[in-house]
Backbone as CSV, one residue per row, in Angstrom:
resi,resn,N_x,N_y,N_z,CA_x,CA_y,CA_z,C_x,C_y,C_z
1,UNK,130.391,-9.239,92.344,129.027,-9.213,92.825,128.811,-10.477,93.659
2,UNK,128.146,-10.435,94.462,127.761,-11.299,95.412,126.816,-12.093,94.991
3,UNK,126.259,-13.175,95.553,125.316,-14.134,95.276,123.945,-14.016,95.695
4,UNK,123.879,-13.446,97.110,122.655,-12.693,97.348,122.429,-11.504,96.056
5,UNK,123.323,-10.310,95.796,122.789,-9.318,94.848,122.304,-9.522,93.648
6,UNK,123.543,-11.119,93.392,123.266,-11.399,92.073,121.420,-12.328,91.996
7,UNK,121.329,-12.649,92.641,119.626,-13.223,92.786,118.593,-11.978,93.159
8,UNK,118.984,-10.994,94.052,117.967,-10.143,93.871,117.684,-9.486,92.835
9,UNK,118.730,-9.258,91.643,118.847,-8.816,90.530,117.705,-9.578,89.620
10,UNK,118.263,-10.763,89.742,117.879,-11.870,88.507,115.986,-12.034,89.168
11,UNK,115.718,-11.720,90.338,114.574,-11.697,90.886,113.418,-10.681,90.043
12,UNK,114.205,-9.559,90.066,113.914,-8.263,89.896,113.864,-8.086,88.009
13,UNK,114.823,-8.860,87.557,114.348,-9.849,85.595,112.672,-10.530,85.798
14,UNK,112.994,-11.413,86.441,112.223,-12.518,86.476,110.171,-12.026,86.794
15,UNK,110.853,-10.757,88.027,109.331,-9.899,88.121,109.427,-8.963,87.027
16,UNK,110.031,-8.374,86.599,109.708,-7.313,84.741,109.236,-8.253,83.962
17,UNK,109.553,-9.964,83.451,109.425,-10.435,82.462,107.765,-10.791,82.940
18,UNK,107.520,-11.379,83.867,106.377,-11.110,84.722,104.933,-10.883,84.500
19,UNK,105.356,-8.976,83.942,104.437,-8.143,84.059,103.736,-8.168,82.520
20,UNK,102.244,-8.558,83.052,101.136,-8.268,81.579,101.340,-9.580,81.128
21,UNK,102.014,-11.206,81.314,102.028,-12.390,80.831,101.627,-13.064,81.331
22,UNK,101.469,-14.182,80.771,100.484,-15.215,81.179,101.934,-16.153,81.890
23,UNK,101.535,-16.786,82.958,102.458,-17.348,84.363,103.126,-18.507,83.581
24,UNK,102.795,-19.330,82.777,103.051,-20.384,81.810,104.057,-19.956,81.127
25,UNK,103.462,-18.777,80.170,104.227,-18.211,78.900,105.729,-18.067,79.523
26,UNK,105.654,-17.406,80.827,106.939,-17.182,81.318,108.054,-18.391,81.601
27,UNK,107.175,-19.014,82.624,107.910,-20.516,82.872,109.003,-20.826,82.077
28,UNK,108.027,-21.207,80.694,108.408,-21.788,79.084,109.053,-20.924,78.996
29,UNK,109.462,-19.521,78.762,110.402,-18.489,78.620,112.306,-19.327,79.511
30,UNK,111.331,-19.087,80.537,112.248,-19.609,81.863,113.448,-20.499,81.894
31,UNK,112.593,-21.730,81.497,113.071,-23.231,81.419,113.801,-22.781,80.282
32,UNK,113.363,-22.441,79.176,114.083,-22.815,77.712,115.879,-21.808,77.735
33,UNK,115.837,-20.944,78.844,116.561,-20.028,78.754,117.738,-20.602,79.842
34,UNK,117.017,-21.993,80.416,118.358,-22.762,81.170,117.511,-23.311,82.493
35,UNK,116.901,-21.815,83.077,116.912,-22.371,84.675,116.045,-24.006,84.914
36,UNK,116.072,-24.184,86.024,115.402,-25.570,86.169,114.130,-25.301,86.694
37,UNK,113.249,-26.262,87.251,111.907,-25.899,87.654,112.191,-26.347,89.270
38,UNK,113.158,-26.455,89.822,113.696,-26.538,91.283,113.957,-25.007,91.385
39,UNK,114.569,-24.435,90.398,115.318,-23.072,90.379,114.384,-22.431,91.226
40,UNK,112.870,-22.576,89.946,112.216,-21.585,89.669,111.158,-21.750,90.973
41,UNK,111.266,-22.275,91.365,110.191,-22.788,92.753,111.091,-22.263,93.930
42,UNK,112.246,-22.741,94.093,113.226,-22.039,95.048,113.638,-20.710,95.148
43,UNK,114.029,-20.108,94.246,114.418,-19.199,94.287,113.515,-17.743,93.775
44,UNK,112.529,-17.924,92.804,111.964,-16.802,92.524,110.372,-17.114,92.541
45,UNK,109.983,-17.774,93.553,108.585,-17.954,94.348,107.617,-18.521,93.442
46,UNK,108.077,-19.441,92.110,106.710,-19.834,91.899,106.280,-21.372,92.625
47,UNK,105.099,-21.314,92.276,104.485,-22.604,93.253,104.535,-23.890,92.232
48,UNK,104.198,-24.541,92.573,104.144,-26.362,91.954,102.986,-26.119,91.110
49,UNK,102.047,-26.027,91.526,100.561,-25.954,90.470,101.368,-25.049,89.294
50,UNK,102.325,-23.888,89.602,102.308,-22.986,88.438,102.586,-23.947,86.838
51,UNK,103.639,-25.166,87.326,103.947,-26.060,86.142,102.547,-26.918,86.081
52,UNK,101.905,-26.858,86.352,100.499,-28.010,86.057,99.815,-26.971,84.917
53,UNK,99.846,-25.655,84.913,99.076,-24.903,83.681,99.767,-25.455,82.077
């Protein structure tokens, strides 16, 4: 698998886990599960304020 597929994939996690939660709850999901908060800003669109909640 490729590196592009493999991120649209992990994109496509990241919007299911997403759905019906609170933007925080996820983060904390996020982080604890490895990724970084560079990751998560780079690569699967959240913004800077999202870590200020």
């Amino acid at each position: 698998m490729d590196k592009n597929r493999m991120m649209e994939l992990l994109n496509e996690i990241v919007n299911y886990v997403q759905i019906g939660k609170d933007v925080s709850e996820t983060i904390d999901k996020l982080l604890d599960m490895g990724f970084t908060k560079e990751e998560l800003i780079e690569y699967f669109d959240f913004d800077e304020c999202d870590f200020l909640l």
